[in-house]
N, C-alpha and C positions, 0 to 999 in steps of 0.2 A: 165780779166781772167788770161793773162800771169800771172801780177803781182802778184796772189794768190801764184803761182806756185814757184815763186823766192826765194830762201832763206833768209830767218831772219834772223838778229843776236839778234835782243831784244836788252832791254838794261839792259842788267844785270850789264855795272857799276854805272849807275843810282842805280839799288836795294842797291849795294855793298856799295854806299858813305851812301845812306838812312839807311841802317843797320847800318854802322859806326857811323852815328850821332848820334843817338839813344842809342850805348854803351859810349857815351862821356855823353852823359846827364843823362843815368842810374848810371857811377861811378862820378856825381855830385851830383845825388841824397845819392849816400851812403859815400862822403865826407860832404856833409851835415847833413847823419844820424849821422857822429861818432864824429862830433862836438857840436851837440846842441840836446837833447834830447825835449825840448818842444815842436817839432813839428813829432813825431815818428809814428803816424797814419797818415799822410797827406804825409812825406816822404815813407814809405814803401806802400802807396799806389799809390804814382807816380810812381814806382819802376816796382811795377805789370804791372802798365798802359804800361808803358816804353818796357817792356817785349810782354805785346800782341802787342803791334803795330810791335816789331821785329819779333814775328812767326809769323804774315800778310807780311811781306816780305817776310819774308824764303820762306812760301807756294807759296808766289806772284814767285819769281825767279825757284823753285821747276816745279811749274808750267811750265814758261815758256819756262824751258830745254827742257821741254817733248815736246813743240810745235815748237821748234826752229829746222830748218834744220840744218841750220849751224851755231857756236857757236863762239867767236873772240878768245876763248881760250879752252883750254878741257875740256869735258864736265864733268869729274870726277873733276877736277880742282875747276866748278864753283859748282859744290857740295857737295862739301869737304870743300871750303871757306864761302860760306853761311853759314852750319850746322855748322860751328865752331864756325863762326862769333856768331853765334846765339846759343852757350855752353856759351859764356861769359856773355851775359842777364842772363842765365838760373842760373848763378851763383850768380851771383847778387842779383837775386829773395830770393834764397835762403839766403842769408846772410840777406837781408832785412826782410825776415820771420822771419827768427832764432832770431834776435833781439826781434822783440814783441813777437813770441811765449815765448821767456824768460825770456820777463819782465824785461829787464839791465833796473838798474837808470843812469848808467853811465858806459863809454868805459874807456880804456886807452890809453896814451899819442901812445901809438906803433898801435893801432887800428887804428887812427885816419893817422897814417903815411902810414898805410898799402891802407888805403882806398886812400890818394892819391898816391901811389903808382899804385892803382889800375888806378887811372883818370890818371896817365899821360904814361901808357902804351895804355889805349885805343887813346888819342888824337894821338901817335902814330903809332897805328892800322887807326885810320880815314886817316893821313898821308900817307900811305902808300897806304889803296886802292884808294884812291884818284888821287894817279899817276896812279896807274895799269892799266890806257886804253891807253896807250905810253909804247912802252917797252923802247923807248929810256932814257926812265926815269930808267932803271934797278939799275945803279951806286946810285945815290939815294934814291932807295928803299931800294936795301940790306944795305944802312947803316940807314935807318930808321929800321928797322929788327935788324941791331946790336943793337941798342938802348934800345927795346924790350929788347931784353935778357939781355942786364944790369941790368936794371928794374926790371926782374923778377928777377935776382939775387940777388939784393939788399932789393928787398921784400923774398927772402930766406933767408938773412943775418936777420932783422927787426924779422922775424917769431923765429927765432932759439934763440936770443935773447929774445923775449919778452915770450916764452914757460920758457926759463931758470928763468926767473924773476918769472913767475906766478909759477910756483913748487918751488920755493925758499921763498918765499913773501905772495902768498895768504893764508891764513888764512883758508877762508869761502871754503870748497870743492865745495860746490853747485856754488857759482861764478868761482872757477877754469874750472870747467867744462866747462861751459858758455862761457868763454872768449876762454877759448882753441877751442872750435866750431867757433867760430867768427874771431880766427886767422888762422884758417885752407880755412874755405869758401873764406876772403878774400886774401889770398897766391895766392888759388885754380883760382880765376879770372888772377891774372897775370900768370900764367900758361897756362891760355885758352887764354889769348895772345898770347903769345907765341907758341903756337901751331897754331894762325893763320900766324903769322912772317913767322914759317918752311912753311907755304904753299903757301902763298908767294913766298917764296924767290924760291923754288922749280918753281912755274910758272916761276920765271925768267929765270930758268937754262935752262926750256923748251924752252922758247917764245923769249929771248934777241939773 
């Protein structure tokens, strides 16, 4: 009976690495997509797949805020990190729609950089919550969070480039369009990186 009464923490860094994984394997799926188009139904539908299993966490940790007494960090913290963690799927999704809804037969060279761009800011978003159940780990997070923000900057360097080329170069308006949605969506994911880095690094300031 006591034990009912005790406070929970949950495990919401279990949810937090589980979400993590899932945006590593989503920007595999769309480094996949913007290298080999003969598999563009089978890729944008692992994509999707990828995405519900991450709002089954979200919900799953959402959840368990609400039933949790007590929390290993704040509780706005751990829900502002989930829903973000879970913008960068949602972006994903998108970019993987935008593809087949448009019918590309083919990406370009800066798409394809963008999209790993995109995978190796998630692998260091996985890095990062990963430590997050140790604050002693702080000094190493924040500089996994710098990294991040190189990353995205460098996919802002890539984007501002490959816009300049496609309004100078493309020919076809209808493909200019196209590819300008495709460079924006996948910008747009290392940006919801980085937006989980800042909350992040924010718990740290709190919690170290």
């Amino acid at each position: 009976m006591f034990g009912r009464l005790m406070p929970q923490e949950g495990k919401f860094f279990d949810l937090f690495n589980q979400h993590a994984a899932l945006c590593v394997k989503g920007a595999q799926e769309m480094v996949g997509l913007m290298t080999n188009f003969d598999d563009l139904e089978i890729r944008t539908h692992a994509v999707e797949s990828i995405e519900k299993q991450a709002d089954a966490i979200t919900y799953a940790c959402v959840d368990m805020l609400h039933k949790t007494f007590i929390t290993p960090i704040d509780r706005d913290d751990i829900h502002k990190l989930i829903t973000r963690m879970d913008d960068i799927l949602d972006m994903m999704e998108d970019g993987a729609q935008t593809v087949s809804l448009y019918d590309l037969k083919s990406v370009t060279p800066e798409a394809k950089r963008l999209a790993e761009l995109c995978l190796s800011c998630c692998l260091k978003v996985q890095e990062a919550v990963g430590l997050l159940h140790d604050m002693g780990n702080a000094q190493k997070i924040v500089a996994i969070c710098e990294e991040i923000d190189r990353f995205e900057s460098d996919a802002d360097h890539v984007m501002r480039a490959a816009m300049s080329k496609l309004f100078r170069d493309e020919p076809d308006v209808r493909n200019l369009i196209k590819m300008k949605a495709i460079y924006e969506i996948l910008e747009t994911v290392t940006d919801r990186c980085e937006d989980v880095a800042n909350i992040i690094e924010g718990i740290i300031v709190e919690n170290a």
